[in-house]
Structures are given as C-alpha cells and as structure tokens.
C-alpha positions as CSV (number, residue, x, y, z in Angstrom):
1,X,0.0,0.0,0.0
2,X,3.3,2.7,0.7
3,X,4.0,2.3,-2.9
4,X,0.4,2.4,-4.1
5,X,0.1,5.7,-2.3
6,X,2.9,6.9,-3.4
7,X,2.3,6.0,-7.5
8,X,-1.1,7.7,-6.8
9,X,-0.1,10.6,-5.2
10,X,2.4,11.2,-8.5
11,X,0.1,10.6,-10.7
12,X,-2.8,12.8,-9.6
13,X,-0.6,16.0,-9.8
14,X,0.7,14.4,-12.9
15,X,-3.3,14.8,-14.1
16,X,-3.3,18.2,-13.1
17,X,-0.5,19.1,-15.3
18,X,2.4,19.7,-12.6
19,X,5.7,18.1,-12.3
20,X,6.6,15.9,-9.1
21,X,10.2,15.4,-7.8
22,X,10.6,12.1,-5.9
23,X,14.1,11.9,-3.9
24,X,14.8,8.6,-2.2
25,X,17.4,8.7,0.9
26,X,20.0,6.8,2.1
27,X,20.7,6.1,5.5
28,X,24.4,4.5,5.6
29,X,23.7,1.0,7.3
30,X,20.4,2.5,8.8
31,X,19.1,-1.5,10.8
32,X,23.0,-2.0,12.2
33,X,23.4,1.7,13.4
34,X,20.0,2.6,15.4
35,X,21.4,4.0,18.6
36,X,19.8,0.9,21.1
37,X,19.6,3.7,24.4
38,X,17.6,6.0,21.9
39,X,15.3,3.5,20.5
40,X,14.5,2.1,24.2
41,X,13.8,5.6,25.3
42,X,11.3,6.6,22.2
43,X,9.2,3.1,23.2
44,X,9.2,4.2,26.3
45,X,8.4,8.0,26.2
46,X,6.2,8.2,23.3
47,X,4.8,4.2,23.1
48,X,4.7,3.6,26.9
49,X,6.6,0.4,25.7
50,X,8.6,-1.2,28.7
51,X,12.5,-1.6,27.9
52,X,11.8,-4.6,30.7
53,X,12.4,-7.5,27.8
54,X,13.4,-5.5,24.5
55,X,16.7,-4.3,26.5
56,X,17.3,-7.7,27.0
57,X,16.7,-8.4,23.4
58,X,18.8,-6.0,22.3
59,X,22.0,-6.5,24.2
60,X,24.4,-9.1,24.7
61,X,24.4,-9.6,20.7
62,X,27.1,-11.2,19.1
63,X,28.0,-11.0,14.8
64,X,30.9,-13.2,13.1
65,X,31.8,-13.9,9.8
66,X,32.2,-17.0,7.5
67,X,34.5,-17.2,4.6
68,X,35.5,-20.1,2.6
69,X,35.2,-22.2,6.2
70,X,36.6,-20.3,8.4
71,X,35.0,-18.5,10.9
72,X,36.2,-15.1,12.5
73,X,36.1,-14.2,16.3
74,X,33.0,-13.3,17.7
75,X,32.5,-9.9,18.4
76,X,29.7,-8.0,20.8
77,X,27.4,-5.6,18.8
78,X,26.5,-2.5,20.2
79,X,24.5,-0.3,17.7
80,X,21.5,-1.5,15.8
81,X,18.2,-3.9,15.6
82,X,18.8,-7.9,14.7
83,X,18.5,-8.3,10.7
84,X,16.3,-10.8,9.9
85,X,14.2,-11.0,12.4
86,X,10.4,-10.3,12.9
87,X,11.0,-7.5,15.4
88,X,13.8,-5.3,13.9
89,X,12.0,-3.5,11.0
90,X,9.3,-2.5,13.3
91,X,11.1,-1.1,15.7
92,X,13.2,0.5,13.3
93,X,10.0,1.9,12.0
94,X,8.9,2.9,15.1
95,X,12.6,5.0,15.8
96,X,12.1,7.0,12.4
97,X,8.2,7.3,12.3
98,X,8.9,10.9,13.4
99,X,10.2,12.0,10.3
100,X,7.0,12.7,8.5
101,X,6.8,15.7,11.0
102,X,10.1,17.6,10.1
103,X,9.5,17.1,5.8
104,X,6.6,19.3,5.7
105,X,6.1,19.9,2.6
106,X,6.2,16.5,0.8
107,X,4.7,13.5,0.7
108,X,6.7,10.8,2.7
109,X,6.7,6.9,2.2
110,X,8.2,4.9,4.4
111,X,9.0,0.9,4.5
112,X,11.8,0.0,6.8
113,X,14.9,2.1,5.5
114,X,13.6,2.6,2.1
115,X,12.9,6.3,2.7
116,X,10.7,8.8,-0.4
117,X,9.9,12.4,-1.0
118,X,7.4,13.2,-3.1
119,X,7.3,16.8,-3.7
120,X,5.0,18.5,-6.3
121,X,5.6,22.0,-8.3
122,X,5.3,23.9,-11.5
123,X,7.2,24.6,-14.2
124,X,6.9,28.0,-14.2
125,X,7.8,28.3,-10.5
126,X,10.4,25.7,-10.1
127,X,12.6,27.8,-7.6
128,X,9.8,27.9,-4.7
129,X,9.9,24.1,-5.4
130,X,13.6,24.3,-5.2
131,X,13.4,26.4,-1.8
132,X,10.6,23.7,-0.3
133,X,12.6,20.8,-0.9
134,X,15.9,22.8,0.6
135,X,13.8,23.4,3.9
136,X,12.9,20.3,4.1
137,X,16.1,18.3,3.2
138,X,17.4,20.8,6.1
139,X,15.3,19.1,8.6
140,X,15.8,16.0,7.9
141,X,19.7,16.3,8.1
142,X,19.1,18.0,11.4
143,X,16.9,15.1,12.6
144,X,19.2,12.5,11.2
145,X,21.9,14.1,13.2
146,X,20.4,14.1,16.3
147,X,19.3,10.6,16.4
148,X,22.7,10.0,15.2
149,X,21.4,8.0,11.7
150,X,23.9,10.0,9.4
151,X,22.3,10.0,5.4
152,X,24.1,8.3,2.7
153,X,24.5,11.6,0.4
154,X,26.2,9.5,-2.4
155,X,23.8,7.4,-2.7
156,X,20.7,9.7,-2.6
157,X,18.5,9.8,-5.9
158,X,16.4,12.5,-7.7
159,X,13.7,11.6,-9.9
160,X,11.8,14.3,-11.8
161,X,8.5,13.2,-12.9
162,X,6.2,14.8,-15.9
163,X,4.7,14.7,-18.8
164,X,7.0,15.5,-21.7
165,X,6.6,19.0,-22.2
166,X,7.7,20.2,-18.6
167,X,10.6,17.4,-19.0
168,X,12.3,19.1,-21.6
169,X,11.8,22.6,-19.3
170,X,13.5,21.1,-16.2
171,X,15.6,18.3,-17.1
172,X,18.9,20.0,-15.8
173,X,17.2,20.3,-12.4
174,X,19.9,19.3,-9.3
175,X,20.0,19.6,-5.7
176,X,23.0,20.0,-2.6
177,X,22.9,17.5,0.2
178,X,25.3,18.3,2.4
179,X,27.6,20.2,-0.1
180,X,27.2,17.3,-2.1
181,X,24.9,18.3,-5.9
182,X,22.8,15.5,-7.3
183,X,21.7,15.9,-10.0
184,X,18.3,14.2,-11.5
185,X,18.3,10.5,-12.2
186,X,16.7,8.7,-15.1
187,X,15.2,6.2,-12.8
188,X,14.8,5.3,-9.2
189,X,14.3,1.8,-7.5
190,X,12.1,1.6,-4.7
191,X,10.9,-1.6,-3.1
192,X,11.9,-3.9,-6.4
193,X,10.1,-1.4,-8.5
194,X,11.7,0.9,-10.7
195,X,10.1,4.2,-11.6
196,X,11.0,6.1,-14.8
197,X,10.7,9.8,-15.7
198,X,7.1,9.7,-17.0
199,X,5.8,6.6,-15.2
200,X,5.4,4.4,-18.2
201,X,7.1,1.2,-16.5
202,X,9.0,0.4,-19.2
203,X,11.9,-0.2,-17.7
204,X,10.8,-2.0,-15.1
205,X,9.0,-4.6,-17.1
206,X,12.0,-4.5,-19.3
207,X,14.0,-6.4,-16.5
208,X,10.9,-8.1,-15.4
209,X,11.1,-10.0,-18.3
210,X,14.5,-10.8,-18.2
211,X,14.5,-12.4,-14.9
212,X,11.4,-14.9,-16.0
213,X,13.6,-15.6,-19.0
214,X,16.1,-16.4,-17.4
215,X,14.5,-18.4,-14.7
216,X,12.6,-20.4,-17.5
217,X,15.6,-21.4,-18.6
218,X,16.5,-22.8,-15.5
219,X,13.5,-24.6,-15.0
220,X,14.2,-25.9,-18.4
221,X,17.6,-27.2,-17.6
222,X,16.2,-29.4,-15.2
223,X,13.1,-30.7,-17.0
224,X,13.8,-34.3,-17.3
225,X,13.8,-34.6,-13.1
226,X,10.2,-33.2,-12.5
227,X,7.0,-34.4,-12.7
228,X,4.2,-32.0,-14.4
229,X,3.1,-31.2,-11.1
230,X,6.7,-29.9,-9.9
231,X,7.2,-27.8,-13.2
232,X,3.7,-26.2,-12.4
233,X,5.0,-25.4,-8.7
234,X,8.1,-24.5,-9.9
235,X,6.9,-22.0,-12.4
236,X,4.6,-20.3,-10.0
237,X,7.1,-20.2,-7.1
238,X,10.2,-18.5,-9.4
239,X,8.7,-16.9,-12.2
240,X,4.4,-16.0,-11.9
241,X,5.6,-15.0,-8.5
242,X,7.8,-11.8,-10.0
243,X,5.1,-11.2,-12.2
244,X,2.3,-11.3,-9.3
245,X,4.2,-8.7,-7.5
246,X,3.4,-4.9,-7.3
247,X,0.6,-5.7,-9.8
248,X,-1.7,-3.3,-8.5
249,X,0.9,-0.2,-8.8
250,X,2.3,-1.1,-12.1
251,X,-0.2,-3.7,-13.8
252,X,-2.7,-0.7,-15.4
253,X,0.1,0.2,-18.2
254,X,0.4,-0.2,-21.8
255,X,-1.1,-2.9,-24.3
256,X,2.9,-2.9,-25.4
257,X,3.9,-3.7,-22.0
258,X,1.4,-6.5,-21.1
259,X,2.0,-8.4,-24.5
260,X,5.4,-8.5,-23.3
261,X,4.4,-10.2,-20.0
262,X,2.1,-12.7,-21.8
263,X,4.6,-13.7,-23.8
264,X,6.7,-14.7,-20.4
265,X,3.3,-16.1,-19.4
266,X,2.5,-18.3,-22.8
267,X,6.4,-19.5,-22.6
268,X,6.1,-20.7,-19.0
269,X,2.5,-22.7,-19.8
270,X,4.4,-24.1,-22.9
271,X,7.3,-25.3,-20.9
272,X,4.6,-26.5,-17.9
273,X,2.8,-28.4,-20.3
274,X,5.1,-29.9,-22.5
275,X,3.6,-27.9,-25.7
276,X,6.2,-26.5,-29.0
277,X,6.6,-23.2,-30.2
278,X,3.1,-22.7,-32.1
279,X,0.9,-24.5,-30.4
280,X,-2.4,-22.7,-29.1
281,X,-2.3,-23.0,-25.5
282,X,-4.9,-20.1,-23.8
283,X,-7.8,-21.9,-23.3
284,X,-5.0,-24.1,-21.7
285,X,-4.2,-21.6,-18.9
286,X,-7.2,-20.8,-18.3
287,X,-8.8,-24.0,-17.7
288,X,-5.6,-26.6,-16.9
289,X,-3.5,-24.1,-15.4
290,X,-5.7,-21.3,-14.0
291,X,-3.5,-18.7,-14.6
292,X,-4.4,-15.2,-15.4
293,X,-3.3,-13.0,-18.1
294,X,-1.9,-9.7,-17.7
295,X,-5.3,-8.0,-18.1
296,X,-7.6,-10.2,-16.0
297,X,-4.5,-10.0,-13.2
298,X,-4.4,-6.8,-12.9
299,X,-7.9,-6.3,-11.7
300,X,-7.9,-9.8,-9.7
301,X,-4.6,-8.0,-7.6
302,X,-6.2,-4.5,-7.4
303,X,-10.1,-6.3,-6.2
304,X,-8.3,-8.0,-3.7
305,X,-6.9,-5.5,-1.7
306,X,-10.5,-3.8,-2.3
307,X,-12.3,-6.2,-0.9
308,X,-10.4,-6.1,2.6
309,X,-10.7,-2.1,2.7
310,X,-14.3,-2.1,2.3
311,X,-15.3,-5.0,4.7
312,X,-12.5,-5.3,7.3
313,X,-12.9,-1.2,7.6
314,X,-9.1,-0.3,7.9
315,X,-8.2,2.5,9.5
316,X,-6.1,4.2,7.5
317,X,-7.5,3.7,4.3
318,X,-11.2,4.6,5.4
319,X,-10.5,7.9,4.0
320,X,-9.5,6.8,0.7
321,X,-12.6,5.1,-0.3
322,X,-16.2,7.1,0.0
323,X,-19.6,4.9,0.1
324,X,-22.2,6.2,-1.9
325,X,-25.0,6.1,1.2
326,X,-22.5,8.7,3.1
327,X,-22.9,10.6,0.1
328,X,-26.7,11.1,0.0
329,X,-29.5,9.8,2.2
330,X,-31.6,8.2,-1.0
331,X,-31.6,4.5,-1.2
332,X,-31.2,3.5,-4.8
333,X,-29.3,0.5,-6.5
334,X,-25.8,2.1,-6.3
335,X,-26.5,2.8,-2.9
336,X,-23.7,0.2,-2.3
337,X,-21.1,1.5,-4.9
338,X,-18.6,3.6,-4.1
339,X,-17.7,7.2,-4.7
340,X,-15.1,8.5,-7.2
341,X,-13.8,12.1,-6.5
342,X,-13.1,14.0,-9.4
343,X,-13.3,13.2,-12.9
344,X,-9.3,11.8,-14.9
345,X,-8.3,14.5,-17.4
346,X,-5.2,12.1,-18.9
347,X,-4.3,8.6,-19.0
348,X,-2.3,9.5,-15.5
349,X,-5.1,9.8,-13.4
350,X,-7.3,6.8,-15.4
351,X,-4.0,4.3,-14.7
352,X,-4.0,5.4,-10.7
353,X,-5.1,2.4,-8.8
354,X,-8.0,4.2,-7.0
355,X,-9.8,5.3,-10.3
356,X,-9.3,1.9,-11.6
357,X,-9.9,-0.3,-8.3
358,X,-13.4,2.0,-8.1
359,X,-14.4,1.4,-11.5
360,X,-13.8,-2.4,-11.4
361,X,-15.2,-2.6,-8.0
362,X,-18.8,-1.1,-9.0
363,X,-18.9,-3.7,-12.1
364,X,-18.3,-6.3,-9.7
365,X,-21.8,-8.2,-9.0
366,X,-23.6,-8.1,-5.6
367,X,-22.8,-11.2,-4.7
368,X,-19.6,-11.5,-4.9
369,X,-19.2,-8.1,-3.4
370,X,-20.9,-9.4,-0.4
371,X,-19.2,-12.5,0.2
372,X,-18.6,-13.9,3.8
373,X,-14.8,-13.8,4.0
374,X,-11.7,-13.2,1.7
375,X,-11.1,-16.7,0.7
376,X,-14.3,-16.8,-0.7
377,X,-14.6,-13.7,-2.5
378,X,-10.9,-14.7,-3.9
379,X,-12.4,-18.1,-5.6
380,X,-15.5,-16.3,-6.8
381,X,-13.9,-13.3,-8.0
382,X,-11.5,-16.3,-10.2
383,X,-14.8,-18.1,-11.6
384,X,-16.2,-14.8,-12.2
C-alpha cells in the first residue's frame, strides 16, 4: 500500500498538469546503526513500551563472519536492531516514524529504510519548489543528526516526474545534500520497483522480463527430473511470483507492456505443459493451469486488496474510499457502490489504482461483493 500511495499521489498531480520530484534517501547502514539507548527511550516515552524485555533483546548480541570455512572471532554488537528478524524492521520503523513531521512539505513513504519524498511543483515556479525541498532536506539532516542516523549523500536519488513537455523545461534540475549536488536521475528503484521519468514502466517490465527468461531457462535445464506437477510449482514459485508482485501499482500500463508479459506467461504454460513453439495454448491456462493474463491479473490483484478495505474497515485507508449512502441519504441501486472524486483529465489519473480499483469494484456483482470472508470472494472473484 506505501508504494500504491505513493504511485497515486504522482500521478494525480501528474493529471493536473504539474511536475513531481521524488528523492529517495540513504541512510548509511540505517538497521546496524540505530542508537539501542535512543530507541528504548522513544518506546518508552512516546509508546509507553517497557525496555523490561526489548533491553534484553537487544544487548548481549554477538555477529561473526564466514568465509571459505573459516569463521572469524566473535565480536559484541552494540548499535542497531537484529537483521532478519520479525521485530527489527518494526522497531526500526517505530525509531524514524517521526520523520513525516520535520518534511513538511512533501509527501513521505516509508518501508523500513527505504525512505521517499514526493514533492510536487510547477514549471513555471520551479525555484519555490527548489526552496521547499531545501527546507525540508534541512530538517531531515538535522533530525538524522540528532538521532545519530547520518544520510548516505552519495547514494541519494532524484527523480523528476512529468509529462513530456515540462521534462524538456527542467531536465537539468539538481540539488546539494550536504555540499554534495545530485543531479536528477533517469530512474529510481524503490521496493523492487523501478520508476521512470514519465511513469510508463517500461523499464521496469523490461528487467521483469528478463529475470522470468532467465529463470525459465532454468527450469528448463532441469526438466527431465520433475514431474508435471513440480514444473507447475516450480513455475509459479520463481517466475508467476515476479510477475504477481506490485501488480496493482504497475499492472494498469500499456497494451505494449502487457504483451510483453504474456509472452513470459505463454512461454512458462508451454514449458509446464510440455507444448512446442506454435501450439495454441490459452484456453489451456485458463482451464488446466488457471493462470491469469496480464489484463484479467491486474484487476484480480487491485479487487483483492479492495475487498479487505471495504469490509474489514481499515483505519487508515477509510478515508481513501467514499460509500455512496454517506454521500446522500436516498436509497437506490448504487447505494452500495462507491464514490469517485473527481473526474481523470489524462491517462495518468485513469492508470491510478484508485480510479481503476473503483471502476472495477462497481462492475463487480452483488454477490460477490458481499461474500462472507476473503477466501471466498478470492475463488468467486477467479470463476467470475
């Protein structure tokens, strides 16, 4: 949902014609240097979380290392929260989860260490952008320096984002971190996903594809030791997996882009069930397989996620999607439906997953709307 938000967020201002910079932050070695004394006295001041057992948790820890069998000395750790582990991105979470209130004038997303900016300006005032982000950058070096979490300048990267137009305006843009000037990036990776300049995914499902090539091929080397049932297992653990993720942010792109993906799809079925080059194998998938397309998977992913915000009431997405009875009093048949704020003037703001997640839900038929519980609604939404 961080990255949904944040796609969103770009792409709305993209609708309205304005230019977005997003700036990703470094923290150098951010889980191995959180001050523990720090972090035990935020639980306890701001969470009323005891230190009684986490202190314990956190001390006494010990790190080696293995190379080419041999083991180094053990030595006693005394910064950071275990890697690995269930607990440590959450508490690194809740260390920085202060940081939203010193970058006030963007729009932060957070997950673990993986820290964005969103900031949002026009062309024709791009030095009051420049002066926002400064006061902001500002405070978060400030803040990093107090809690002692220095920021990674070098590896700190600046994404414009427009349509083409204001690109070709402000495509020298940079910025100075710390007397250090970065200048704008062509891409930035966030969370496995890799935005581009004008959010048209291409790169990303450039190297998408390349990875399901390549583990195809793997898969392929070792066909003569499994059984149909373990290529079909196989191919949906290594490669449908890749595919399945961040489907709701980047799955509503171009027709170009999702014939490359059903090509990776049609190889893997071919592979999975033993079929050559040309033969016709979609009614295949559908049936033996049960494997989406492109298309059809990108609305199962985004109705899923839909589902769970409209009947398990989440807190803080309860403001993101309006029923249409808290809209008006009348009871009528889309009583149940829900609301759409404002109407998409480009193809950003009909590819953001809330335009597109609305739509689809409203098609959606009653009763599958209004099944009992997730699993249920998952196999009906498949059948439907």
């Amino acid at each position: 949902m961080a990255m949904i938000a944040l796609t969103d967020f770009l792409k709305k201002n993209l609708d309205q014609k304005l230019f977005c910079v997003v700036i990703s932050l470094d923290f150098r070695k951010a889980l191995d240097t959180v001050p523990r004394e720090l972090l035990l006295q935020k639980l306890m001041n701001q969470y009323n979380i005891s230190d009684h057992w986490l202190r314990d948790y956190l001390t006494s820890r010990e790190q080696y290392v293995e190379y080419d069998g041999k083991v180094s000395r053990r030595q006693k750790t005394v910064a950071g929260v275990p890697q690995g582990s269930i607990l440590g991105p959450i508490l690194f979470s809740l260390f920085i989860n202060d940081l939203p209130k010193v970058a006030i004038h963007s729009q932060p997303g957070f997950f673990a260490d993986d820290s964005t900016f969103a900031f949002v300006g026009h062309r024709s005032n791009i030095e009051k952008l420049r002066c926002e982000i400064n006061i902001d950058l500002s405070n978060i070096i400030r803040w990093s320096k107090e809690i002692m979490l220095p920021l990674n300048e070098k590896k700190t990267v600046v994404l414009v984002v427009s349509n083409h137009h204001n690109l070709e305006e402000i495509k020298s843009f940079s910025m100075n971190i710390n007397e250090v000037t970065v200048y704008a990036s062509a891409e930035l990776k966030c969370l496995g996903l890799i935005l581009d300049s004008k959010l048209t995914w291409k790169n990303h499902i450039t190297n998408l594809v390349k990875k399901c090539y390549m583990r195809i091929r793997a898969i392929y080397s070792v066909r003569f030791y499994l059984t149909p049932e373990n290529f079909k297992v196989l191919g949906q653990s290594l490669v449908l997996s890749l595919i399945y993720y961040m489907c709701p942010v980047r799955g509503f792109t171009s027709q170009k882009n999702l014939n490359l993906v059903e090509k990776v799809i049609r190889s893997l079925a071919r592979l999975v069930l033993n079929k050559r080059k040309f033969d016709t194998i979609a009614g295949e998938i559908a049936t033996d397989l049960k494997w989406f397309f492109p298309s059809d998977l990108n609305q199962y992913t985004s109705l899923c996620p839909m589902y769970k915000t409209v009947t398990y009431k989440i807190d803080y997405l309860n403001d993101y999607f309006t029923p249409n009875s808290l809209i008006h009093p009348y009871y009528t048949r889309l009583r149940t439906h829900l609301h759409c704020t404002g109407v998409p003037r480009t193809n950003y703001g009909t590819s953001t997953f809330y335009y597109n997640s609305i739509s689809l839900w409203n098609k959606l038929p009653e009763n599958i709307c209004s099944s009992t519980d997730f699993r249920r609604f998952k196999n009906n939404l498949k059948s439907y």
